[in-house]
N, C-alpha and C positions, 0 to 999 in steps of 0.2 A: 345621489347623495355623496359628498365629498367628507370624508373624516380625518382629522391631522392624525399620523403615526400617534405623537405624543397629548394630544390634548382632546379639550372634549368638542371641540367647534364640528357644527357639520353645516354643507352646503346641501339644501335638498331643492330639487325639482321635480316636477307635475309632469309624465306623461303625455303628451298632448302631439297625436300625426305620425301619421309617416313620413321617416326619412327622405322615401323616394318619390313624395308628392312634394309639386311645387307648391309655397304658400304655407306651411304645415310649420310649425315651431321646431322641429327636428331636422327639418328638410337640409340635406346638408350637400354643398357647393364648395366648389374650387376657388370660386372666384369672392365669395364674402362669409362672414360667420353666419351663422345662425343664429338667434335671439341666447339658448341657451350657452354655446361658443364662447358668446361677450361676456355672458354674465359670469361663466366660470373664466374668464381671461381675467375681467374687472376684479372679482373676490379674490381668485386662487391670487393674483401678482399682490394682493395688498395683505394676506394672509399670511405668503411665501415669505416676506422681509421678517416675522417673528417664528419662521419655522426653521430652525438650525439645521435639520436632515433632508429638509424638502420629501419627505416620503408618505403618500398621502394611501388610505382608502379610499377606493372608489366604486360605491352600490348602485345600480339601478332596481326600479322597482315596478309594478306594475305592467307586464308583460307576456306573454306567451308565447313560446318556444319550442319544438317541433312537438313535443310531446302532448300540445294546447292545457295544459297546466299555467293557469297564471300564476308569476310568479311572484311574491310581495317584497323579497329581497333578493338581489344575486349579485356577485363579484362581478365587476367590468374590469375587462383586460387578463393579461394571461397570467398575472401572478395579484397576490393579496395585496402589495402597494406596487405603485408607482412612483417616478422623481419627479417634482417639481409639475409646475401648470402647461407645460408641453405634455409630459406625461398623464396629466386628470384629461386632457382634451384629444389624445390619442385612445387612449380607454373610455372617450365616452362613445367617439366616432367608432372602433373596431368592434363596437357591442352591434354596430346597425351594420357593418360591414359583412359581418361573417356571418350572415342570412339567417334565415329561421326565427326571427325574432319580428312577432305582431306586436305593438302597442295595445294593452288591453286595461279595463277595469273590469271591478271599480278599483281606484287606487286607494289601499290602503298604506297609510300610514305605520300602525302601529309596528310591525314587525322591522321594519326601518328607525322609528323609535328609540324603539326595547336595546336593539344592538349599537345605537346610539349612546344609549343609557349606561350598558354594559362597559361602552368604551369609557366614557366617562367617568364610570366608578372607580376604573381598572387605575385611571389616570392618577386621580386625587387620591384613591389608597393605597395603589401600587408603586 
């Protein structure tokens, strides 16, 4: 899930494979994007032209992590935003990089949502 710094727009994606299986919607390669890659390349570049800061949220969701706790939201990347759509596509890959992380359900939504919801209040009354 992708969230502008300033606005309420979110990018959300599904779960779905292993990184490190070939064929897998996550499966990620040197040599082309991955299905999920393009789509955040496609939205983040057409989103980026009305974001003055370029400094994005970026969630994943649906997962388990050494602890086998799935998890329904968590930060991707080492800090709360990122610049720009090099940076949504570096934090989405360094979440499958730095190991310990299953694709799991079921995916919930809601708690991806809610903090959705949140940002968006924050925006329009903040």
């Amino acid at each position: 899930m992708l969230s502008h710094g300033k606005s309420p727009l979110q990018l959300v994606t599904v779960p779905l494979g292993s990184p490190l299986q070939e064929g897998t919607l996550h499966f990620q390669s040197d040599e082309i994007l991955n299905d999920y890659e393009e789509t955040i390349t496609a939205i983040g570049n057409a989103v980026d032209k009305y974001n003055t800061t370029s400094d994005y949220s970026v969630w994943g969701f649906g997962a388990k992590f050494g602890d086998e706790t799935v998890r329904h939201l968590f930060q991707c990347g080492q800090t709360p935003t990122v610049k720009g759509v090099e940076g949504i596509l570096s934090a989405y890959r360094n979440v499958f990089r730095s190991g310990g992380i299953i694709m799991s359900g079921p995916t919930v939504f809601v708690k991806a949502m809610q903090a959705a919801a949140v940002r968006a209040k924050n925006y329009v009354c903040g």
